[in-house]
N, C-alpha and C positions, 0 to 999 in steps of 0.2 A: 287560774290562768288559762286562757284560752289562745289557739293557734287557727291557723288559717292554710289547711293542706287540700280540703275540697270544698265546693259548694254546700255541699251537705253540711259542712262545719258554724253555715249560718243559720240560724232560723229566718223564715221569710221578715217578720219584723227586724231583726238587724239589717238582710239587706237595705232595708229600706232606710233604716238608720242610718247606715253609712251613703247611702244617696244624699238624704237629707242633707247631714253634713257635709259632703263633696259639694252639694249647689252653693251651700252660705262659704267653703274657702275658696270658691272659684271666685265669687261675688268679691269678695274678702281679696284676694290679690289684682282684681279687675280695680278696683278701688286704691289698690296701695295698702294695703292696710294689709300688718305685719302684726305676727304674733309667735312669744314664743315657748310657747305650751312643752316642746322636747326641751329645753335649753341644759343642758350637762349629760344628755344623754344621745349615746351612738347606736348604732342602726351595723350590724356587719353582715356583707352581702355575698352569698358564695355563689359564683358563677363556674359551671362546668360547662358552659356553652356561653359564646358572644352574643350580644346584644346593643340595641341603642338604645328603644321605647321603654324598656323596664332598667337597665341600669340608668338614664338621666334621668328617668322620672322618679326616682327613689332616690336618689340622689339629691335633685331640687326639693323634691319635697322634704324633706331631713333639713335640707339649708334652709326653706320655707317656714318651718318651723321649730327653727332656733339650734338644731340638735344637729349631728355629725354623722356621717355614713363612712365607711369603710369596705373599700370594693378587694375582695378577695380573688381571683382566679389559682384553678390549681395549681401553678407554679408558686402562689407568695402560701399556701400552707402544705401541712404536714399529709392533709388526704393524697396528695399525690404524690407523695413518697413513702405510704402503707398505712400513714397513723387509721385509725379508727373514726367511720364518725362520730360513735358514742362519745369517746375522746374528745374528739374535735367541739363536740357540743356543750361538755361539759365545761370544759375549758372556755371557750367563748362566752357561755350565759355567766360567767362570772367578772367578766369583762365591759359585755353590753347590753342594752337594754331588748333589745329584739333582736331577732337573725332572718335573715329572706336567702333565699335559696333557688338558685334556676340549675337542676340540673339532670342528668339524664335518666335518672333511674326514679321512678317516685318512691323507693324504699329508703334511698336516701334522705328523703324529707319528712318520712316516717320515723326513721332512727333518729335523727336530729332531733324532733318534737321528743321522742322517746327519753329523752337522756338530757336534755335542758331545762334549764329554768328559769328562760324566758321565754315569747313567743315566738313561736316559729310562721313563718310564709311562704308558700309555696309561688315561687314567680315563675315555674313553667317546669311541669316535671313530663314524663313520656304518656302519664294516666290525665292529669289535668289542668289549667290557668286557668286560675281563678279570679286572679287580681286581672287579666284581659275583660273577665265577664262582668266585672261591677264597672267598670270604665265602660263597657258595652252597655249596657243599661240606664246607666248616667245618659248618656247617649241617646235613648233608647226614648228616654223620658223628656227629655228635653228638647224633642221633634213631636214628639206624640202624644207630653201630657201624659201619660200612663204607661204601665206596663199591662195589667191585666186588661186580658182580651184580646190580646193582637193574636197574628201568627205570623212567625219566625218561620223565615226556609231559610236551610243551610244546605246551601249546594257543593259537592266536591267530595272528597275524603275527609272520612268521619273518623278526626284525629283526636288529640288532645283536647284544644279548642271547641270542638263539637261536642266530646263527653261532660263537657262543664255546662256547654249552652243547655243542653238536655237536664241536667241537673238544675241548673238556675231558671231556666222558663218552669219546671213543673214547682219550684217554690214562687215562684211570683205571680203563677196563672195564666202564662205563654201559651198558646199551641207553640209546636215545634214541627214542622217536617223536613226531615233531612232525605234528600235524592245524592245516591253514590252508588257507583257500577259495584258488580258484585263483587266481593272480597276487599270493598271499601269501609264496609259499616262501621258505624260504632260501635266498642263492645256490647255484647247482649248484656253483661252485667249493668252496665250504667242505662241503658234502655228499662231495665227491670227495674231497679231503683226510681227512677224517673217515672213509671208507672205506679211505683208502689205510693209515692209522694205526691199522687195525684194528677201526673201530668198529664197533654193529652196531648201523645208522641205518634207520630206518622214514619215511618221505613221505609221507601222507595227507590225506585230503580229510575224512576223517571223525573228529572229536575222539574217538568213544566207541570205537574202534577202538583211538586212541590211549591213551586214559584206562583202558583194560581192562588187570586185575592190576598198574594203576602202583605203585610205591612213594611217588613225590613224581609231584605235578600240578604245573604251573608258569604263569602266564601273566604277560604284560606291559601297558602301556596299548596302546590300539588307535591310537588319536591320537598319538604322540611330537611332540618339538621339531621344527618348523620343516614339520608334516604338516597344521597347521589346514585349510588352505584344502579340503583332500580330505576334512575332521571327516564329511560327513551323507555319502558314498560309505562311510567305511570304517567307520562305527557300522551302514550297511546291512549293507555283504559278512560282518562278522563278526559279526555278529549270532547267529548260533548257535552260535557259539565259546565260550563265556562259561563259566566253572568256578563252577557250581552245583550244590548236590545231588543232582540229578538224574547229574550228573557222577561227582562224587564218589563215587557208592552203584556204580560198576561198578568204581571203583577196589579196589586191597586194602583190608582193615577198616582197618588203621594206617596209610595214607595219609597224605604228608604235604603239606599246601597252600603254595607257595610265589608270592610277586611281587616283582620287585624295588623296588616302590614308586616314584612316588607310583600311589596305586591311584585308581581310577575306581569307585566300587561302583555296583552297577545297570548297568556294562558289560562291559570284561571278565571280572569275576568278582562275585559276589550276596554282599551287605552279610551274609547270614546264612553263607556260607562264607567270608567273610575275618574275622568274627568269633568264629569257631568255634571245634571243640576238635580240628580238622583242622589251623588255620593255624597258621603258625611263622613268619611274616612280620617280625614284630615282633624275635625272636630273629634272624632273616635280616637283618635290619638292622641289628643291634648289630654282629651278626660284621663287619660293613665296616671296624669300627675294629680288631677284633684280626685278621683278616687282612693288613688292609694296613699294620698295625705291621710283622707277621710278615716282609713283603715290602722292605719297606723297608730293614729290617733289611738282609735279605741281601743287597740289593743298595748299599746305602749304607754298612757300617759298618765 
């Protein structure tokens, strides 16, 4: 049984696998053509934090392919009135066929995988999203034709989202440079990992460093869940992070502008480059739902 809590949990030929597969069910619902590969099996999704892009796209996808999803938040279980997630997990894998999981702590997505026996999915813990990067790279491939050989900047604060791109570009054969003011980085750990797997990772202080000959620009919100209280520090620090034309124009000509949304315009990136003929955001979002069919699939069917 295999689970899906980091990037590292793929080999570079699975990603690719599940690309492969994302392009034939996107092709496959573009057409109409229905299939139902899950049918009598349920999908239960524990959300410790709100969402749109990951709960409706795991949702359609479960109904896309025949099979049931079950949206949890802490008030409909026991986790939020002391039970155990060992508990919680055992319990569940005996009910359904996979479990996906968005929530604050990534030990929690650890313990769950720990104590089930079915797959577990990490759909956004505080260490990494995963299921965002294979929709990224669906993306990624279907403007470019490839993945290996590009280079990836990732401008902004080097969050969750970023610890994964660093992990997934050095399995697929990315460069990566990530530009973030100091005390922005990405953990040194995932840096080291990402090195260790071959990657070939850049650390800097300076975006236009970063954003020089990129293929894809990338950024995230500056603020995330549960960061308010720091909101007027971290609209200060990055405040010159921001992916706007000015950015853009050092990038290559065919640049492609990527966020994983929800987006902030007028911070981290300018209303005029995320409405542009650079963004692919929009297209970045869709892939949520035929990637993580793709994923699903493999590990549920």
């Amino acid at each position: 049984m295999k689970h899906l809590l980091s990037m590292t949990d793929l080999a570079p030929e699975e990603i690719i696998e599940i690309l492969d597969m994302a392009e034939d069910l996107k092709e496959k619902r573009v057409r109409g053509k229905v299939t139902d590969l899950l049918k009598n099996k349920s999908l239960a999704m524990i959300f410790e934090k709100s969402s749109t892009r990951t709960r409706v796209s795991f949702e359609v996808a479960m109904s896309d392919l025949g099979g049931h999803s079950i949206y949890l938040n802490s008030r409909d279980i026991q986790i939020g009135r002391g039970e155990t997630v060992s508990d919680t997990a055992e319990v569940l894998s005996r009910y359904v066929a996979g479990i996906t999981a968005r929530v604050n702590s990534h030990k929690t997505v650890e313990d769950l995988a720990a104590h089930s026996q079915v797959p577990v999915i990490n759909a956004l813990s505080d260490l990494e999203h995963p299921c965002q990067i294979l929709a990224d790279f669906l993306t990624i491939r279907e403007y470019k034709n490839r993945l290996k050989g590009l280079k990836f900047a990732w401008i902004g604060d080097g969050n969750n989202v970023c610890n994964s791109l660093i992990l997934g570009c050095a399995l697929v054969g990315m460069e990566i440079a990530v530009a973030c003011p100091e005390g922005y980085e990405p953990m040194p750990e995932i840096v080291t990992k990402g090195r260790e797997l071959g990657g070939e990772i850049t650390i800097t202080n300076d975006p236009q460093e970063a954003a020089r000959d990129a293929d894809v620009l990338y950024t995230d919100v500056w603020v995330s869940m549960g960061d308010e209280e720091e909101r007027d520090k971290r609209l200060s620090d990055l405040a010159d992070y921001q992916i706007n034309s000015e950015l853009v124009a050092v990038a290559k000509h065919n640049v492609i502008v990527m966020h994983c949304l929800p987006a902030h315009r007028g911070e981290e990136i300018s209303a005029e480059v995320m409405e542009g003929p650079h963004s692919v955001v929009f297209d970045q979002a869709e892939n949520r739902l035929h990637a993580q069919k793709a994923l699903i699939l493999k590990l549920m069917a």
